[in-house]
N, C-alpha and C positions, 0 to 999 in steps of 0.2 A: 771858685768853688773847688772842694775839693776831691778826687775820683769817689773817694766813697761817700753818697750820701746821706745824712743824717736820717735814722723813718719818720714817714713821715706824719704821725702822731704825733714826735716831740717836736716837729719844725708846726706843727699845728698849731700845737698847745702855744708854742712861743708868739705865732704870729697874732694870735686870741688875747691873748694876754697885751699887746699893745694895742689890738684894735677894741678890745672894750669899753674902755674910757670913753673913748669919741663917741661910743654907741650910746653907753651912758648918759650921755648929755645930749646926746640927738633925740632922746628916749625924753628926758625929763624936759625938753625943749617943745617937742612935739605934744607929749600929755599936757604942759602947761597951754598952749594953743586950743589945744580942745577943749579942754577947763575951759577958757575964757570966751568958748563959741568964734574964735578966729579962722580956727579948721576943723571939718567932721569930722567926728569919732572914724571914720571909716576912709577917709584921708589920709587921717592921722596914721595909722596903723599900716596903710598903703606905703607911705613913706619909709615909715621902720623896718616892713618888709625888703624895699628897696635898698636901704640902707644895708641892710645886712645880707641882702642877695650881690650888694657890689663888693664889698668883702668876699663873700664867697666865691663869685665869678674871676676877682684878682689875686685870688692865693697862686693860682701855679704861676702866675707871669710875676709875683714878688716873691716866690719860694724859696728862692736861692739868697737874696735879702736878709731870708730870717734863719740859714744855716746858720750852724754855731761856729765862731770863731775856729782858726784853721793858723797855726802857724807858719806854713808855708805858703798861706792865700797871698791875692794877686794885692800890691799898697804894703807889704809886709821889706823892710828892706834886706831881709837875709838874702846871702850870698851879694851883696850889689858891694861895686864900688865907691869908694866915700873917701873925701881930705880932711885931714884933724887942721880944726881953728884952733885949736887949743892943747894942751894936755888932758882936757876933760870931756871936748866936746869936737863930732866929727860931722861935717856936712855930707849926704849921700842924697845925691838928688835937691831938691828946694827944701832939706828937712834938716832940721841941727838935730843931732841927737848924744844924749849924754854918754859918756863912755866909761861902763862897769871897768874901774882895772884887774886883772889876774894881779895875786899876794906875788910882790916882789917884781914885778913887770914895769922896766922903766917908764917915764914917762915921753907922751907924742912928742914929737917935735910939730910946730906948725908947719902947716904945707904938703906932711907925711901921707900918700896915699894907702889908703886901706882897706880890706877888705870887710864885712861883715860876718862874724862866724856863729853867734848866737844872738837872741833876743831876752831879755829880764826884765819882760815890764815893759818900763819906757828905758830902761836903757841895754847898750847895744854891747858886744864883746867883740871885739876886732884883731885883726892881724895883718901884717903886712904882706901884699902879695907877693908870691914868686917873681924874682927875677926885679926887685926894689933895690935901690942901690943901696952901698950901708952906709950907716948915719944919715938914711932920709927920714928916719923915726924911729920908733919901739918893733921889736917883736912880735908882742902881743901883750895887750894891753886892755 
């Protein structure tokens, strides 16, 4: 999570919006029950209160869950270290990830240790750390 957090209206609003659905259908599951005399009218309603008082009682302990996306958040591989398999593609961690080139930036060598210096999506902009022998790979790439 990131120091500043999101208000928390829009972290609301977001977390409503995926718990709806399920309510939805706990709602047309529970009135179909009472329709058919399987549960009271007054059951029924018990439960949907339930339902949505556990929702409520779990929004602060999922809060941070339904932040908005954070570039620097924690699983993001910027700044980490990573080796090119390829000229296209650098493992950093258990992760392959494709490698945007910069215009005219030679291509990796395999093997080439690298740093990560931006993110595009799903692909990554890399550089080669300080103190990299030469000819262990590209520049920046």
């Amino acid at each position: 999570m990131s120091a500043r957090r999101a208000p928390t209206s829009r972290v609301a609003l977001r977390y409503l919006r995926f718990h709806l659905p399920g309510l939805a259908i706990a709602a047309v599951v529970l009135a179909a029950l009472a329709y058919w005399d399987v549960l009271s009218r007054g059951l029924a309603l018990a439960l949907a209160a339930l339902w949505v008082l556990k929702d409520v009682a779990l929004f602060p302990v999922l809060r941070a869950a339904y932040e908005p996306d954070d570039s620097a958040a924690p699983g993001r591989p910027l700044g980490e270290l990573g080796v090119a398999v390829d000229a296209d593609w650098v493992r950093v961690g258990p992760e392959l990830w494709r490698v945007r080139h910069a215009p005219g930036a030679p291509a990796l060598a395999p093997g080439a240790r690298v740093r990560v210096v931006a993110l595009h999506g799903l692909e990554v902009e890399v550089e080669m750390p300080l103190g990299t022998p030469p000819g262990e790979g590209a520049g920046r790439a």
